[in-house]
C-alpha positions in Angstrom: -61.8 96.4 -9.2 -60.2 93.7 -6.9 -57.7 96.5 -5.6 -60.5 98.8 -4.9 -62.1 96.1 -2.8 -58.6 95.6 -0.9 -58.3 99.2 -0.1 -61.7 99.8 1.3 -61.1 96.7 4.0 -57.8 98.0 4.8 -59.3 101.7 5.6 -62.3 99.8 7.5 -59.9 97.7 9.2 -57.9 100.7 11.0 -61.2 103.0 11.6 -63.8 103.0 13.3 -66.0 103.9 10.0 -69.1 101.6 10.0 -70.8 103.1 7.5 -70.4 102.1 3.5 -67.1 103.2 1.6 -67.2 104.6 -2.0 -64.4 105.7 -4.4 -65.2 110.1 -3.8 -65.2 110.1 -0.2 -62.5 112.8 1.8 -60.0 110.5 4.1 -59.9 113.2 6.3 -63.2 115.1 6.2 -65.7 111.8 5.5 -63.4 109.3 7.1 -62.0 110.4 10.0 -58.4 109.2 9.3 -55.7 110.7 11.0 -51.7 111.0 9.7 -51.2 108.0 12.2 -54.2 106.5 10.7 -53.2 107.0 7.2 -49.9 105.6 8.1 -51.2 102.5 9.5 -53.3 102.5 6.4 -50.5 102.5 3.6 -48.6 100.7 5.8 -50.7 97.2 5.4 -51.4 98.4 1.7 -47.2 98.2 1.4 -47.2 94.7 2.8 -50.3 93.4 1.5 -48.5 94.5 -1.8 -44.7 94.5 -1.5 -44.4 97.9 -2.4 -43.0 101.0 -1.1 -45.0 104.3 -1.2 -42.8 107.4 0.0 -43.6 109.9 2.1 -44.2 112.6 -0.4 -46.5 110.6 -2.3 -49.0 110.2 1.0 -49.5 114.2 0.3 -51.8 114.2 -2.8 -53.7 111.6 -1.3 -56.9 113.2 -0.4 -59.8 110.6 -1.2 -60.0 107.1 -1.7 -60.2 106.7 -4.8 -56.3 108.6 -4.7 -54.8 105.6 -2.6 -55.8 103.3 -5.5 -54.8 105.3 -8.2 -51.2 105.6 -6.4 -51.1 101.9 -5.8 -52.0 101.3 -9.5 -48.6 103.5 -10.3 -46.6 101.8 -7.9 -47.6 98.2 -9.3 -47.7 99.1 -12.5 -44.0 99.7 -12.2 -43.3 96.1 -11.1 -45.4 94.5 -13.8 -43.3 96.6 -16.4 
């Protein structure tokens, strides 16, 4: 739950979204975010974090709830 929380201040942080953030909503379509945006996005996630997420894992991002299911795959593979 706590990395949920982390990625919706980090995609409130770089947009101008005002409004609430849930789990189902469309990056692109609900959001607003850009590729730059998204960038800047997984970006702070990566540092926040000390991972890495690669370039062809931003494609099947799509909603929010896809940016914290790809973070729990990438730290899953450090705790292991």
């Amino acid at each position: 739950m706590e990395l949920q929380k982390k990625v919706i201040e980090v995609i409130k942080e770089n947009t101008d979204w005002k409004g609430v953030i849930n789990m189902k909503q469309d990056l692109v379509k609900d959001l607003g975010i850009d590729s730059f945006g998204m960038l800047m996005i997984i970006n702070t996630l990566e540092e926040d974090f000390s991972i890495r997420v690669e370039d062809e894992d931003l494609e099947g991002l799509k909603i929010v709830s896809d940016i914290v299911r790809k973070l729990e795959e990438k730290l899953s593979v450090i705790h292991y």
